[in-house]
Every structure is written in structure tokens, then in C-alpha cells.
C-alpha positions in Angstrom: 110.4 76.4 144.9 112.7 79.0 144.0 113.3 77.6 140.4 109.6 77.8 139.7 109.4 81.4 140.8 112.1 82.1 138.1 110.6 79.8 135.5 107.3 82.1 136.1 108.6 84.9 136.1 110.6 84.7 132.8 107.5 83.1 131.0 105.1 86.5 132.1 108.6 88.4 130.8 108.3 86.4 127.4 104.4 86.8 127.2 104.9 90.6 128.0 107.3 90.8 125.2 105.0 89.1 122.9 102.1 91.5 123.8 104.4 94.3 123.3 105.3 93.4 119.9 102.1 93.1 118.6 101.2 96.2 120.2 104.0 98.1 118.5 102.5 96.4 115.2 99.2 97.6 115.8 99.7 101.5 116.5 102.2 101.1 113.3 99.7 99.3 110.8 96.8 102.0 112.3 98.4 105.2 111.6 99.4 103.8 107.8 95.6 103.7 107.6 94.9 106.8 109.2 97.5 108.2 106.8 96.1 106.3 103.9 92.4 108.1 105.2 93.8 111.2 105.1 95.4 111.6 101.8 92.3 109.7 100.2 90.2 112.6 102.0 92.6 115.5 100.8 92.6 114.3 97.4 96.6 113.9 97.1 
């Protein structure tokens, strides 16, 4: 019993991970385009 607790446990840790990743990627790849925006709107 104890085993599965762990084996649960570490696969929510792996999923969180995974979530957190693509997370990170997101709020990256949206302020390049809010940065993109901007600069197209300011004329540089």
C-alpha cells in the first residue's frame, strides 16, 4: 500500500513539473508578442 502512495505521489510530482514547464513557456512566448505588439505600435 505504501508503495503505491509513493508511486502516486511522484507521478502528480512529474505531472506538476510538466504543467510547470509549459507554463514557464507560455508567459515567455506571450510577452515576446506583447513586445513584438508594442514596438510594431511605436513604430521602432
Amino acid at each position: 500500500m505504501r508503495e503505491q502512495i509513493v508511486i502516486t505521489l511522484f507521478v502528480v510530482w512529474l505531472e506538476l513539473l510538466q504543467i510547470e514547464r509549459s507554463f514557464t513557456f507560455l508567459r515567455y512566448h506571450s510577452l515576446q508578442l506583447v513586445t513584438d505588439f508594442v514596438d510594431c505600435t511605436t513604430g521602432r
